[in-house]
C-alpha positions as CSV (number, residue, x, y, z in Angstrom):
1,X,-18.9,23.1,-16.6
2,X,-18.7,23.5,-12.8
3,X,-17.1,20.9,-10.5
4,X,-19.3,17.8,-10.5
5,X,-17.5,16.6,-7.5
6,X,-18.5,20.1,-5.8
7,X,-21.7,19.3,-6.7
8,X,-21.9,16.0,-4.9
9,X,-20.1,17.3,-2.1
10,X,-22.6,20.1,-1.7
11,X,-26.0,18.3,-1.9
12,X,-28.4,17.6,1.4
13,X,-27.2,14.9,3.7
14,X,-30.6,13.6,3.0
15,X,-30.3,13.5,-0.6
16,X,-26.5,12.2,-0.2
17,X,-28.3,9.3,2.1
18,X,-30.8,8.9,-0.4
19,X,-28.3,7.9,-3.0
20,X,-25.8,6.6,-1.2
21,X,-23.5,9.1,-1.5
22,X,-22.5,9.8,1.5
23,X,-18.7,8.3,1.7
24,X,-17.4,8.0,-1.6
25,X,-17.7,11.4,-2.9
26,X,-16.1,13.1,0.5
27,X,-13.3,10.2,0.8
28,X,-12.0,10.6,-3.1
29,X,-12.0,14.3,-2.0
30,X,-10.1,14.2,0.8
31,X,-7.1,12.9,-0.3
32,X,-4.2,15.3,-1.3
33,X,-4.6,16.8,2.5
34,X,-4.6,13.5,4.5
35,X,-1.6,12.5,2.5
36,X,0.2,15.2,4.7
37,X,-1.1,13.7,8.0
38,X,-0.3,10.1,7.0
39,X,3.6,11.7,6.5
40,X,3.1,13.2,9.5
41,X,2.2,10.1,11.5
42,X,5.2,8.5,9.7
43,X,7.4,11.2,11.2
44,X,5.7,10.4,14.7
45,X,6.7,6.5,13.7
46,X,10.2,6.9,12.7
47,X,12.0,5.2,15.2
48,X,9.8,2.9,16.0
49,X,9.8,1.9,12.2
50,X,13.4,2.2,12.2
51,X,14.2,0.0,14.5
52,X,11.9,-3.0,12.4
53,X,13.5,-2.3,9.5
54,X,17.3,-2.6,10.8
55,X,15.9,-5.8,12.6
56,X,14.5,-7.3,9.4
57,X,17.8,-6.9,7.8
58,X,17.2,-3.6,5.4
59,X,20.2,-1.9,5.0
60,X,22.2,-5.3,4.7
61,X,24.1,-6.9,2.1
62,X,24.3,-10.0,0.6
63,X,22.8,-12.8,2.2
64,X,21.8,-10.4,5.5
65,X,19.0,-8.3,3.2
66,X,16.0,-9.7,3.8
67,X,13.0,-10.7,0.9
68,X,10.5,-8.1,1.2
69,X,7.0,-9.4,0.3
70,X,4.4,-6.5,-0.2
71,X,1.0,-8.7,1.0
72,X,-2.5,-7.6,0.6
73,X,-5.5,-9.0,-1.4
74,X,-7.7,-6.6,-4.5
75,X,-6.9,-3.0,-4.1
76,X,-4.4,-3.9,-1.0
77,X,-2.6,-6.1,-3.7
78,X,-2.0,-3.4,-5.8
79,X,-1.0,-1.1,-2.8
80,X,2.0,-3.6,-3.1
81,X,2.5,-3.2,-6.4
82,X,2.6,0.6,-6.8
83,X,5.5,0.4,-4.0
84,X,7.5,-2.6,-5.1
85,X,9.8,-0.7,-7.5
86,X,10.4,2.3,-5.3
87,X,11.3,-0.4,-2.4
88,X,13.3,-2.7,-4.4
89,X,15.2,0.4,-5.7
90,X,15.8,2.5,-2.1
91,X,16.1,-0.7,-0.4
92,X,18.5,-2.6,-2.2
93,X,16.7,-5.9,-1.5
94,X,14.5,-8.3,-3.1
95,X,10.8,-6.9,-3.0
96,X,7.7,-8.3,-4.4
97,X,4.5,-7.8,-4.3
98,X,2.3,-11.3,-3.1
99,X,-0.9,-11.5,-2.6
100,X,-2.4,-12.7,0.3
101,X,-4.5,-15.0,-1.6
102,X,-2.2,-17.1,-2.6
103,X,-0.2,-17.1,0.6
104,X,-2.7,-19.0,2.2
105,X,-2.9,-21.7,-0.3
106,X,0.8,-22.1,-1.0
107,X,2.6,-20.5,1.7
108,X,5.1,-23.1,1.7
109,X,6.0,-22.6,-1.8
110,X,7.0,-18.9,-0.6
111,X,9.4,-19.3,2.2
112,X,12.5,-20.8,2.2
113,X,14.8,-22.3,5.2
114,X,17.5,-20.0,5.6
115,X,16.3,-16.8,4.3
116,X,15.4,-13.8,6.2
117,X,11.8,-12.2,5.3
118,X,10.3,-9.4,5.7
119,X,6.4,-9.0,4.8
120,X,4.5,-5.6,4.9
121,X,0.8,-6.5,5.0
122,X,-1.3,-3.7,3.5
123,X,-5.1,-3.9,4.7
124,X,-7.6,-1.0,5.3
125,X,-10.0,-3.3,7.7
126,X,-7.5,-5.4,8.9
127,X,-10.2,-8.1,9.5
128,X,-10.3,-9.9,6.3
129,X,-10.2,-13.9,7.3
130,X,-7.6,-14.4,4.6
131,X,-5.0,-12.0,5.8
132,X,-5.5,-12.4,9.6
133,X,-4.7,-16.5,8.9
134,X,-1.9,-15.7,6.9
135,X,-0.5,-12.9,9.6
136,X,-1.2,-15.9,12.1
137,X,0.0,-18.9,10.8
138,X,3.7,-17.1,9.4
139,X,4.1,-16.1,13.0
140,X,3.5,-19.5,14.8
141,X,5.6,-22.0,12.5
142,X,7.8,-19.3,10.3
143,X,10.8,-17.5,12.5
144,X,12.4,-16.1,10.5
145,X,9.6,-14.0,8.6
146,X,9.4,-10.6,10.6
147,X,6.3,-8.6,9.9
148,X,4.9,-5.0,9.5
149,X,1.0,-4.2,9.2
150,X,-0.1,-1.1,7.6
151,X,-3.7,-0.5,8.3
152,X,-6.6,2.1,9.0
153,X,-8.5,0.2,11.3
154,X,-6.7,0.1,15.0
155,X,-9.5,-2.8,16.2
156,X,-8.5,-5.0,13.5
157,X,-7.6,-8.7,13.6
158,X,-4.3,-8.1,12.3
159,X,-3.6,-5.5,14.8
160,X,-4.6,-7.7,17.5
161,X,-2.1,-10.6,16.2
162,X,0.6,-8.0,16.0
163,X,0.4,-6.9,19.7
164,X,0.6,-10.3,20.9
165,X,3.8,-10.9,19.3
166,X,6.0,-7.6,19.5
167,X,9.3,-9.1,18.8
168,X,8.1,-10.3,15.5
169,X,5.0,-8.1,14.4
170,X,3.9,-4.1,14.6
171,X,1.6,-2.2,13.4
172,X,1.1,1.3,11.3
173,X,-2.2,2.4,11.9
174,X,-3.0,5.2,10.0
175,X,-5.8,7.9,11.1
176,X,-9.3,7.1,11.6
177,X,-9.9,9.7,8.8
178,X,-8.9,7.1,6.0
179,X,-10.6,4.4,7.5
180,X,-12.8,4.7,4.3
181,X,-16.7,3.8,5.0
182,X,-17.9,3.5,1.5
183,X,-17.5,0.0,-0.1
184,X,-14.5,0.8,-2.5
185,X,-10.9,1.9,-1.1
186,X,-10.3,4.8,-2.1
187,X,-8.6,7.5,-0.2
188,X,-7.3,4.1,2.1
189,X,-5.9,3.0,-1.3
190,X,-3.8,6.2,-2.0
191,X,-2.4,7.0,1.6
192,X,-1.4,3.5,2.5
193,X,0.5,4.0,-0.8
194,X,1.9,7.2,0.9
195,X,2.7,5.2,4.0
196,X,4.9,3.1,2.0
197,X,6.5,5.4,0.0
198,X,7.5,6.9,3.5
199,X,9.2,3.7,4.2
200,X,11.6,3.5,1.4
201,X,12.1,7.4,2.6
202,X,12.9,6.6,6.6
203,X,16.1,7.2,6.0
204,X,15.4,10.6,4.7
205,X,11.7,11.8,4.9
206,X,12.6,15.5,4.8
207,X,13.7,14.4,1.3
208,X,10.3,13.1,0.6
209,X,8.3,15.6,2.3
210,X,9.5,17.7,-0.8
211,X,8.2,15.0,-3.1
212,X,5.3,15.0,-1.5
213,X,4.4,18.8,-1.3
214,X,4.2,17.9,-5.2
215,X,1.9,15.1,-5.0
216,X,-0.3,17.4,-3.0
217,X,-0.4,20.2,-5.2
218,X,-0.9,18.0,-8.1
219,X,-3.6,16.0,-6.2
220,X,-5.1,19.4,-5.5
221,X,-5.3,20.5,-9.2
222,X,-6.5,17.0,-11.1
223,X,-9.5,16.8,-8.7
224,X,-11.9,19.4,-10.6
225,X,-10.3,18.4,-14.0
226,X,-10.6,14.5,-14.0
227,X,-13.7,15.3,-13.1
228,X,-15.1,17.0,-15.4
229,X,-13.5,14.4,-17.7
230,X,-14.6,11.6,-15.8
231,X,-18.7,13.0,-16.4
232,X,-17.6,13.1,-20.0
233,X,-16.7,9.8,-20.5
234,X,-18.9,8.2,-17.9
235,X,-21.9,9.5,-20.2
236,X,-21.2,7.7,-23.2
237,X,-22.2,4.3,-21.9
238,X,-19.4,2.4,-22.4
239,X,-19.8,-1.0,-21.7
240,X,-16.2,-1.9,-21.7
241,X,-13.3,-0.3,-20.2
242,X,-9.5,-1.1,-20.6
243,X,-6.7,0.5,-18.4
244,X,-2.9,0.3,-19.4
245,X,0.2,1.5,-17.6
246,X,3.9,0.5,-17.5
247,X,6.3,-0.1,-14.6
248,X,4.5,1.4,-11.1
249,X,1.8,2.9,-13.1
250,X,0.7,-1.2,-14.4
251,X,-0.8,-1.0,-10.6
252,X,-2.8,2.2,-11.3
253,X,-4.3,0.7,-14.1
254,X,-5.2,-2.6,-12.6
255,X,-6.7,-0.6,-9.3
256,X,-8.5,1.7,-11.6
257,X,-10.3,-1.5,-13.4
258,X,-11.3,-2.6,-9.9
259,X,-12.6,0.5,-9.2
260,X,-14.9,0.8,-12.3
261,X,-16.0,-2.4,-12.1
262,X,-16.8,-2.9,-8.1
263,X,-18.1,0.5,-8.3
264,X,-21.0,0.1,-11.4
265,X,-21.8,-3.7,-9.9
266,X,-19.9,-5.5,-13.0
267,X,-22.2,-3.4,-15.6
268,X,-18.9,-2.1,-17.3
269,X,-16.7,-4.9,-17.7
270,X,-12.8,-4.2,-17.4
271,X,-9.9,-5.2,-18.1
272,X,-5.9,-3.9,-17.4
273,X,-2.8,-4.7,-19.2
274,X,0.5,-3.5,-20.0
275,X,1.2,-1.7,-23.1
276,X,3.4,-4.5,-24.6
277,X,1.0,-6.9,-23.4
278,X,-2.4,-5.8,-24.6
279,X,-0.9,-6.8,-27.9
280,X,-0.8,-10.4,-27.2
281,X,-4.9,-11.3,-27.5
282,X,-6.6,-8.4,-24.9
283,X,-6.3,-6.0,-27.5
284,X,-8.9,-8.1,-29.8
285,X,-11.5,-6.8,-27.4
286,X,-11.1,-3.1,-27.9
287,X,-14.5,-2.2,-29.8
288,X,-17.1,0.6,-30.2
289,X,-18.4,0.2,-26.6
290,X,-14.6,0.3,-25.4
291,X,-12.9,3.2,-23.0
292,X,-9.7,3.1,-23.6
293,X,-7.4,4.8,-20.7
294,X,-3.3,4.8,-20.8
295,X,-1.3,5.7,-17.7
296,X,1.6,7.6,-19.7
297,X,5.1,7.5,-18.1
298,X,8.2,10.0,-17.9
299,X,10.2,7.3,-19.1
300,X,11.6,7.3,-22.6
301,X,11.8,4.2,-23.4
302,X,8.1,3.2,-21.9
303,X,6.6,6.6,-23.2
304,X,7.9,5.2,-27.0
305,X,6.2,2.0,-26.5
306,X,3.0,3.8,-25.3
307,X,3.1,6.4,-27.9
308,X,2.9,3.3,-30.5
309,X,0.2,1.7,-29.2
310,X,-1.8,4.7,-29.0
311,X,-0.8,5.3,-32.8
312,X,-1.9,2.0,-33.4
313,X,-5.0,2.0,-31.8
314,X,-6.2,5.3,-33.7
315,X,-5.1,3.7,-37.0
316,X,-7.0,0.5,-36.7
317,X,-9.9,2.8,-34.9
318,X,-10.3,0.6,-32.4
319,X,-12.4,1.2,-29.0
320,X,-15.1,4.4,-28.9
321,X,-13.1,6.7,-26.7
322,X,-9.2,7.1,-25.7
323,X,-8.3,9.3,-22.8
324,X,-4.9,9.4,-21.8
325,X,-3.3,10.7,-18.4
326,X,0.3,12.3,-18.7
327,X,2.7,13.8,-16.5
328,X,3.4,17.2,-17.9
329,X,1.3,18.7,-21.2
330,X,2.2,17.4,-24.5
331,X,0.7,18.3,-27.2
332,X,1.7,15.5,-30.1
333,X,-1.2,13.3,-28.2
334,X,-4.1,15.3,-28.9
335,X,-3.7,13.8,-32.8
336,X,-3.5,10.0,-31.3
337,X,-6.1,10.9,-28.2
338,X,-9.4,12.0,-27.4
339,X,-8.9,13.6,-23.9
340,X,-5.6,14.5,-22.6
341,X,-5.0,14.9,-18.9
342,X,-1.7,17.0,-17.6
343,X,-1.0,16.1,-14.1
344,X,1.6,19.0,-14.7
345,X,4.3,17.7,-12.2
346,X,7.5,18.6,-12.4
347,X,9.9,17.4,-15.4
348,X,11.5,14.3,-14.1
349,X,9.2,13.8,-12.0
350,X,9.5,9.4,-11.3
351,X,6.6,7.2,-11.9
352,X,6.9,5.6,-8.5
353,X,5.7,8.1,-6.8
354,X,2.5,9.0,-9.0
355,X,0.1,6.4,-8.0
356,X,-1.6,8.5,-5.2
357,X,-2.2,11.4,-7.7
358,X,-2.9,9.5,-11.2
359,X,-5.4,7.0,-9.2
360,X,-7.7,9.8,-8.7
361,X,-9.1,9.0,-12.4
362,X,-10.3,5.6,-12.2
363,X,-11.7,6.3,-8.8
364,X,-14.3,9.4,-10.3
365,X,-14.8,7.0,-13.2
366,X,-15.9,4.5,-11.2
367,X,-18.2,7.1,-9.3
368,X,-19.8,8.8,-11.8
369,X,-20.2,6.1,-13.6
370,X,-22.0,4.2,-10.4
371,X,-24.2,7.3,-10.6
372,X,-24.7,7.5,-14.4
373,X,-26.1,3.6,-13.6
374,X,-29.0,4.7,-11.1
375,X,-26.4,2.7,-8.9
376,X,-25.5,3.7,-5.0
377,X,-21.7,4.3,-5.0
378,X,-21.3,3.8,-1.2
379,X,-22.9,0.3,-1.6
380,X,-22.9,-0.4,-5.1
381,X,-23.7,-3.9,-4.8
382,X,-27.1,-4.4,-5.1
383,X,-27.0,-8.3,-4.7
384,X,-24.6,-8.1,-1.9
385,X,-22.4,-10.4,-3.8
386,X,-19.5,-8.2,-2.1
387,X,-19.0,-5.9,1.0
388,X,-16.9,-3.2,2.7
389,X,-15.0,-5.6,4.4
390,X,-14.8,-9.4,2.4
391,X,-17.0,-11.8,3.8
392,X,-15.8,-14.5,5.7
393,X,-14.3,-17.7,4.5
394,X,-13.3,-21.1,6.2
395,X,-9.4,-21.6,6.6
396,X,-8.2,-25.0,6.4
397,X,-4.6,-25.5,7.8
């Protein structure tokens, strides 16, 4: 089969207009090379980043390490929750990930007298109502919250609120490139999620410039596969789809739900859990219309969990198709799996750091599968019940 990304990529601009396919191919595509530039404009950043970080109390101990909240809403929520282990781990500090959301209802309920914060906002637009009033209202009545924005969009609200208050507030803005045009994140998704990994890193991003040389290659080589794959599966109709993952990789699964079902309009209904958790009820709604996709991690002690589950779902033949990603090849899961696919990194090679790459998957699933709907995947929505950027709502203080 040749590449049926290729073969997006190659048709007319009018026919890519026609079908509204002129983003979303291109920007899933792009990714393993701007993940280089987005390094690279953290290099430029260093000291710059440096300096908020030591100012915000990273690096401390005790009661001088700060709280580090990872804030964004949808896919920028689970931006924060593909980095809070890595963080939490090179960081040495509290770090969890909080969506924006519920900041602005309960914001209280977050911050306590006494404690140092630090909150890294994730937001491609940087214009959403929700996390501009949040940005805005920690920085006029909470002191002691100090605040980083990473963002593609230099013009956004939250870049604005930053530059008026320096001694609390800056921005990352990452190139225009990745400022992604079609409706779904998707190359925004996976290189603010590089941005962040090159935080935990500042201390040493030659180390993770080696890590990353990895991702790339990796990034590089799933492309063609999962896509091919992702045609397969996308065919069969399935009406249901249900993502798993342990650890970091819980937050590819939940993105690649989003992704599926944002980019086919709701027509395939999702659903993401973890692999101990699907047990408890969500597994009742695996059925013949049901893709099944795990996330499989290096870890032994996950990767024996996950093994089980997938045992268990092939004994009790439950959903229509299973497809499983994995870090290196392994050939005991081609008895419990329909489709295997090797991201073939290097042995060892941490969860934390595969978001970017394993992502890639539920993005062309949700693409294809857009197309395999007679849908538009640059604006999939047909109702407009949702937009690039989330519509408006009224803040109440």
């Amino acid at each position: 089969m040749s590449d049926p990304l290729r073969v997006l990529l190659d048709l007319s601009e009018e026919e890519k207009s026609e079908r509204g396919l002129v983003y979303t191919p291109q920007e899933i595509f792009q990714q393993p090379q701007t993940w280089g530039v987005t390094y690279r404009r953290c290099l430029e950043k260093k000291a710059e980043l440096s300096s908020l970080l030591k100012e915000s109390g990273v690096g401390s101990h005790g009661a001088l390490a700060p709280a580090v909240f990872l804030i964004g809403a949808g896919t920028s929520d689970y931006i924060g929750r593909a980095l809070a282990h890595l963080l939490r781990r090179r960081w040495g500090c509290e770090t969890w990930a909080v969506p924006s959301t519920d900041l602005l209802t309960d914001l209280e309920n977050y911050v306590t007298q006494g404690r140092q914060y630090l909150w890294i906002s994730f937001s491609r637009s940087g214009d959403s109502s929700e996390g501009v009033a949040v940005l805005e209202r920690a920085l006029l009545g909470y002191p002691q919250v100090r605040h980083l924005v990473v963002t593609c969009n230099q013009a956004g609200g939250m870049v604005e609120a930053c530059s008026r208050r320096p001694d609390k507030a800056r921005a990352l803005v990452l190139e225009q490139t990745v400022n992604d045009r079609g409706l779904a994140m998707t190359s925004s998704f996976s290189n603010m999620v590089v941005a962040g990994q090159c935080l935990a890193h500042l201390d040493n991003l030659e180390e993770y410039g080696d890590i990353l040389r990895h991702m790339i290659e990796a990034g590089n080589r799933f492309l063609s596969h999962a896509a091919r794959k992702a045609v397969c599966l996308a065919q069969l109709d399935c009406s249901k789809a249900c993502f798993v993952g342990s650890g970091t990789l819980a937050a590819v699964a939940k993105e690649s739900a989003l992704k599926l079902l944002e980019l086919t309009a709701g027509k395939i209904h999702t659903v993401s859990e973890s692999v101990l958790g699907l047990r408890h009820g969500p597994m009742s709604a695996l059925d013949a219309s049901t893709l099944f996709v795990l996330f499989m991690s290096i870890h032994n002690l996950r990767r024996s969990y996950e093994l089980d589950l997938l045992k268990e779902i092939r004994a009790k033949q439950l959903g229509r198709v299973t497809a499983v990603v994995t870090p290196q090849k392994c050939d005991s899961l081609e008895s419990v799996a329909d489709h295997v696919l090797s991201l073939e990194l290097p042995a060892g090679f941490a969860d934390e750091y595969r978001p970017p790459v394993d992502i890639i998957l539920g993005q062309l699933l949700g693409l294809f599968s857009s197309v395999n709907a007679g849908l538009q995947p640059d604006r999939p929505s047909p109702n407009g019940a949702i937009s690039r950027v989330v519509s408006h709502i009224n803040i109440y203080s």
